[in-house]
N, C-alpha and C positions, 0 to 999 in steps of 0.2 A: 831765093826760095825760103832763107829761115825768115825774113821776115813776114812771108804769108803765116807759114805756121804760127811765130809768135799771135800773130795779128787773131789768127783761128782759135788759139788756147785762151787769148785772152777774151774772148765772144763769149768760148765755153762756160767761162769763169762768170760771167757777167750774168749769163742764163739760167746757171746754177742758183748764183745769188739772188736774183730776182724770186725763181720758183720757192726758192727757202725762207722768202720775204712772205708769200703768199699763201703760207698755210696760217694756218688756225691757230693768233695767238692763245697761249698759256690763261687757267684762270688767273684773271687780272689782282684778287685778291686772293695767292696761297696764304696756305694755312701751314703749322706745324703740325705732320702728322707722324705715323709709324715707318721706320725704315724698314724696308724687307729683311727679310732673313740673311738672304745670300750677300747681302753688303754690312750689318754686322761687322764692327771690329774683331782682330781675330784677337788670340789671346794675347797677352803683350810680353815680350822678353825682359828681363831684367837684367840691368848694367850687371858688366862683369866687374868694376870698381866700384868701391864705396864714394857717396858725391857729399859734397859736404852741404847739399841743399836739399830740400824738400824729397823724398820721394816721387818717381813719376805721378805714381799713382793716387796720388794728391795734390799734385799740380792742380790749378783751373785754367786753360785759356781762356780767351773771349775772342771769337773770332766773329767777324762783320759779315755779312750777305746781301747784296745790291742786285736786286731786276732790273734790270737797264731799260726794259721797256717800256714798265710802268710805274719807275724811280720808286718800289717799296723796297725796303732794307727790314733786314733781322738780325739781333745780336742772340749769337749762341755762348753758355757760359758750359764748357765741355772740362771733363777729366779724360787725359788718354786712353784711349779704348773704349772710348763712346763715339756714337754716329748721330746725326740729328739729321729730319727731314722738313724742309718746307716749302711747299710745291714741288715742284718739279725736278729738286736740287735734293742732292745730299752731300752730307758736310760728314768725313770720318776723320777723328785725329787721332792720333798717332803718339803724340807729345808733345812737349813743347819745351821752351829754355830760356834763360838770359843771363846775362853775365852777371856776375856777384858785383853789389855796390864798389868793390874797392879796385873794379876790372875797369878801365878802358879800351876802344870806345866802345857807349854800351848797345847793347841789342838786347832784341827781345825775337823769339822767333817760335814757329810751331810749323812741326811735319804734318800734313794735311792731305788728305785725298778725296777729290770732288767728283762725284756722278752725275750725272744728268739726264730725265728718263727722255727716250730716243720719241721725238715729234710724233705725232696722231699714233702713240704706243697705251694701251688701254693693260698693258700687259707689262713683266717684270722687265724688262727691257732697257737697261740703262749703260751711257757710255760712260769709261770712265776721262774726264775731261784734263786733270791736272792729278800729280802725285809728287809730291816736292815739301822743301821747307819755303813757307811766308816768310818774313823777315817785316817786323813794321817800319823800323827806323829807314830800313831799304827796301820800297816796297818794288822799283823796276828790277831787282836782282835775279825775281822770279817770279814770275806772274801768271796769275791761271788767265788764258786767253782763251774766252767764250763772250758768245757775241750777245748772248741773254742775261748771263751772271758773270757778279764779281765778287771774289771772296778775298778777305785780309786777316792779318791779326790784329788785333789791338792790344793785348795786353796775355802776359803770362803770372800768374799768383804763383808765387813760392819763394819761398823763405829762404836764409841762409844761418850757417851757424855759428857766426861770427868770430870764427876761430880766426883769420885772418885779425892783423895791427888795423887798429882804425886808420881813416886817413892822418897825414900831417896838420899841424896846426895851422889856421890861416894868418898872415901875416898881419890883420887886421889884430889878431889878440895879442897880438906884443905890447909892451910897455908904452906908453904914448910919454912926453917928451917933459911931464908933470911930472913921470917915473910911477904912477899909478900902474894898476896893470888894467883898468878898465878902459873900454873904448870910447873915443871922443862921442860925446851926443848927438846921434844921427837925428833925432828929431828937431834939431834946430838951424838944419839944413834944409834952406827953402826947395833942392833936388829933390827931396826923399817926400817931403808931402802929397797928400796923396788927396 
């Protein structure tokens, strides 16, 4: 008997998919417009510790947008606690971070929350699809799984205040064998030509 049922849910499944195939694709060329009210970032908390990097609130992400339907993409260049809309999607973030140069291994990542206005909706009507941190360097870690859009990070702007030791010296800068301290002539190595 549980195999009928599987056999019936999985029918379900297929019918569903098909009827949600069959509505009325999105306009094929969104545009960036106004995000409503009600989805507005709210106001942002501020760390309870001092960071030795940027302020949130001077951060820039850059986060990606891909229509899977009709392969157009958009790059948003956001500070936390801004929202951006382009067709049908809304992109709200939150924050974002990455590790100080002298940190291994490095990431780059930003908290992100994605809406989607709900199919033949003429009205405010929107699900919210994904609510998480991106991660670029790992982008399977956490993924917004919709089957119209896909969003990422690419990159977080913020500075650090170099109060950390630089790195170590590379071993390339040691004394070479002449007892100089400069380095052998990498341009007379046929490898390095370019």
């Amino acid at each position: 008997m549980r195999p009928t049922l599987a056999r019936s849910s999985l029918a379900l499944l297929a019918i569903g998919a098909l009827a949600a195939c069959s509505q009325e694709p999105p306009d094929p060329r969104p545009v960036e417009t106004e995000v409503p009210e009600e989805l507005r970032a709210p106001r942002m908390v501020q760390p309870v510790e001092k960071s030795t990097g940027t302020p949130m609130k001077d951060r820039v992400a850059v986060i990606g947008v891909l229509n899977k339907r009709n392969n157009l993409s958009q790059t948003f260049e956001m500070k936390p606690g801004e929202a951006r809309r382009w067709g049908n999607v809304i992109v709200r973030l939150a924050a974002c971070e990455q590790t100080a140069p002298w940190e291994f291994p490095r990431q780059t990542g930003a908290f992100a929350q994605v809406f989607v206005q709900k199919a033949g909706s003429d009205t405010a009507d929107w699900d919210k699809v994904f609510s998480g941190w991106l991660f670029r360097e790992s982008p399977s870690l956490n993924v917004v799984e919709h089957p119209i859009y896909d969003v990422w990070v690419k990159d977080c702007r913020m500075s650090f205040d170099g109060s950390r030791p630089a790195p170590a010296a590379s071993p390339t800068s040691a004394p070479n064998a002449s007892g100089s301290g400069a380095a052998p002539d990498a341009a007379a190595s046929p490898s390095n030509a370019t």
